[in-house]
N, C-alpha and C positions, 0 to 999 in steps of 0.2 A: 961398252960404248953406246949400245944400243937402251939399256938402262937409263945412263945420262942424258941420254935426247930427249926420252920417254918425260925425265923429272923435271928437264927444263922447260920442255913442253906445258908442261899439268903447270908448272908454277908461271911461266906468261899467261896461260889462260888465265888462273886464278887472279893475277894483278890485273888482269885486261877485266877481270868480270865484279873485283872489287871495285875497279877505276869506273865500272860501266854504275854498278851501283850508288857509287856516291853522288856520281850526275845525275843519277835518275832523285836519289832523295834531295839534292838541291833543290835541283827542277819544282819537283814535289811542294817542296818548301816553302820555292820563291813564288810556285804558281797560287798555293795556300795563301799568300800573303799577298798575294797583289789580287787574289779575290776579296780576302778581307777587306784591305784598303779599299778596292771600286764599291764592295758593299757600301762598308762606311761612308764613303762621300756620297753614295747614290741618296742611303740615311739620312743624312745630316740633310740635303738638297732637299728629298720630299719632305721633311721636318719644318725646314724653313719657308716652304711653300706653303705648308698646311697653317703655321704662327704666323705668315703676312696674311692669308684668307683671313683668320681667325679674328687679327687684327684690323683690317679692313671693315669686317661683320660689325665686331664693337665699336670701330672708332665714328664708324656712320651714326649708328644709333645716340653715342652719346653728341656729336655733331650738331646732330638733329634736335638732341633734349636743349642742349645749348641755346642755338637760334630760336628755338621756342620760346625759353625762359629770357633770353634779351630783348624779343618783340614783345611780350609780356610785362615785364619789366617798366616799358618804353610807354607801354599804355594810358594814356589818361581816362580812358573809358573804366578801364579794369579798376587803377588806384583811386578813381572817382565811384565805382561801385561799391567796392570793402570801407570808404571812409565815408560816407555820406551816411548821416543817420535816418536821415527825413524825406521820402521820395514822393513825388506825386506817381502814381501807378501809370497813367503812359509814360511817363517820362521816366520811370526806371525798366519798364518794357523796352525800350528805343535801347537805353544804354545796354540792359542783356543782349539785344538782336547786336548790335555792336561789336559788344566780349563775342559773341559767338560768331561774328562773321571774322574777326583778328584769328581767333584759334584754328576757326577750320581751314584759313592759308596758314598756316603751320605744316612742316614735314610730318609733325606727330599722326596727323590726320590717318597716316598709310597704317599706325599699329593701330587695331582694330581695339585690341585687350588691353591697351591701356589706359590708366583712368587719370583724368585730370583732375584734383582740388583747388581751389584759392581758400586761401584762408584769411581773415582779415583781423588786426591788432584788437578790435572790438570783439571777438570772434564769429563774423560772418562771414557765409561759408557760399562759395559757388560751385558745385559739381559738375562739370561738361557732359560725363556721360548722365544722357537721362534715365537709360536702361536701369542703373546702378541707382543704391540709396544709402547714403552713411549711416553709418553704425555707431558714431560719436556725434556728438554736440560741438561745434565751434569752439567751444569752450575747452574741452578735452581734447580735443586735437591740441589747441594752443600749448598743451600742457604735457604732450609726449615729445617723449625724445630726438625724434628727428628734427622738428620742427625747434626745438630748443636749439637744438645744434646751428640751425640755419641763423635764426638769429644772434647764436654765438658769435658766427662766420658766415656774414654777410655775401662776401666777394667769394664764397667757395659753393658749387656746388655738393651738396650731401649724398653720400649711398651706402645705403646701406639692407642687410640681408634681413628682413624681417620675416616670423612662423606664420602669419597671418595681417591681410589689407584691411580700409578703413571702411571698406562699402560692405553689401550683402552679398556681391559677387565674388570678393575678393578675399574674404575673412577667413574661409578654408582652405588657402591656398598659401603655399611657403611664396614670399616675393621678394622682389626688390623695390625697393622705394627711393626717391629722388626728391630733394626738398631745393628748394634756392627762395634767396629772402627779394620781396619786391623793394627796391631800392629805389631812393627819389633823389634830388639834389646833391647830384654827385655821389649817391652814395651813404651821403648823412643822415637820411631819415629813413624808414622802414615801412611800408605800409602795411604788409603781409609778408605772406608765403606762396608760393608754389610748391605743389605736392603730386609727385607725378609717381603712379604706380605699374607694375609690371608683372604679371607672374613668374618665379623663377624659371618655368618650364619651358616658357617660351622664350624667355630672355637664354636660356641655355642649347636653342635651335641655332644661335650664331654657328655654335661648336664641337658639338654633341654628334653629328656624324663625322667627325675624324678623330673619335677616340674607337678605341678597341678593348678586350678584353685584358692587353696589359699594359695598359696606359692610362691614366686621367689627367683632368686639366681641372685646372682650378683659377679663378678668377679671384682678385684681392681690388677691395679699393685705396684711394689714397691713402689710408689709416692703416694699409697692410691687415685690415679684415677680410675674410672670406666671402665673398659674397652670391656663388655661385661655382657649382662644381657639377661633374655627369657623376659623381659616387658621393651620393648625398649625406653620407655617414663624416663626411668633411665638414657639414652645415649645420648638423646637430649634436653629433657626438667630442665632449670635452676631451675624452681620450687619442678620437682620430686627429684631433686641432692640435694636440699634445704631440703627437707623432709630425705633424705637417709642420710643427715653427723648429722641432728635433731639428727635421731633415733641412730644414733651411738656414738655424743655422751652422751646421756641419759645412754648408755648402759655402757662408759665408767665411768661417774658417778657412778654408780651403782655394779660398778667392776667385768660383765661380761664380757668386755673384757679384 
């Protein structure tokens, strides 16, 4: 009898200590998983914090390139400087003092590095910054690619990732460049260009302290080019640019984006 007690005994505990352990790995499980989850949304939260800064950074700057390039635009001093062949010397003095007084009420005024051009259909050329000295002719500017573009596509702003700028300042330095075409009469006729330069280094301080060791960001323009990245093996390398539109579109596939 004494036996029997003893086995029924061992065998409640044992269901009582199996019972205790299954709760315990529940528990375990569910506490596993609902740390995940808080992770993950915590994640996801400072993810989205860091992309609206991020955005914010950019959306100013180009903002700003904006309202510059439509008071510019708007100018009759400016489209009366690039199209006028014949000037009396005060009187093309007065209209620089002019351009120069329009630019410097511009937002652009606060980026110290970046450089402005005008460019004009004749090809005459206005530099803003005077520290800086072009490195092409009027002429050859007229005749590179960005500036093609713009007069391709008048009503677009251009950007695009260039290995080197148009001045002596800027010619060793990987950039970004921004073109928009001076637009007269609705539009219809052309006078020039705007050519607004940037170093990519600077232009990548928007964003570049909220990456980490394993993470990058990468910046595309309308055209879905690259135009700045913090892992610059994205902006020159054809194999890394191979692997970046890969992973894009996998992700299209997939209908995350």
């Amino acid at each position: 009898m004494k036996n029997k007690c003893n086995t029924l005994f061992f065998k409640i505990i044992i269901v009582v200590l199996g019972a205790i352990l299954c709760l315990a790995g529940a528990l375990s499980v569910l506490n596993i998983k609902t740390s995940q989850d808080v992770f993950v949304e915590n994640f996801v939260e400072s993810q989205q914090k860091i992309f609206r800064q991020i955005d914010e950074n950019i959306y100013e700057l180009f903002q700003n390139v904006t309202a510059a390039t439509s008071v510019i635009c708007g100018s009759s001093s400016v489209r009366e400087y690039l199209g006028r062949e014949k000037w009396e010397a005060a009187e093309e003095f007065r209209n620089i003092l002019d351009m120069k007084k329009i630019l410097q009420q511009q937002p652009l005024a606060k980026y110290s590095d970046m450089s402005l051009i005008l460019v004009g259909n004749n090809g005459k050329t206005y530099n803003y910054n005077s520290t800086s000295r072009l490195i092409l002719s009027g002429e050859e500017l007229l005749e590179t690619e960005i500036i093609q573009q713009a007069y391709e596509t008048p009503k677009k702003l251009i950007c695009r990732y260039e290995s080197g700028g148009y001045t002596d300042v800027m010619k060793s330095y990987p950039v970004i460049m921004m073109a928009k075409a001076i637009t007269n009469n609705g539009g219809k006729t052309i006078d020039g260009v705007i050519l607004l330069t940037i170093k990519e280094k600077d232009f990548r301080n928007n964003y570049e302290v909220f990456t980490t060791s394993s993470n990058d960001i990468l910046i595309f323009n309308q055209d879905n080019e690259i135009i700045s990245s913090n892992y610059t093996e994205y902006l020159t390398s054809s194999s890394e640019i191979e692997k970046v539109w890969d992973a894009v579109e996998e992700m299209q596939d997939k209908k995350v984006l």
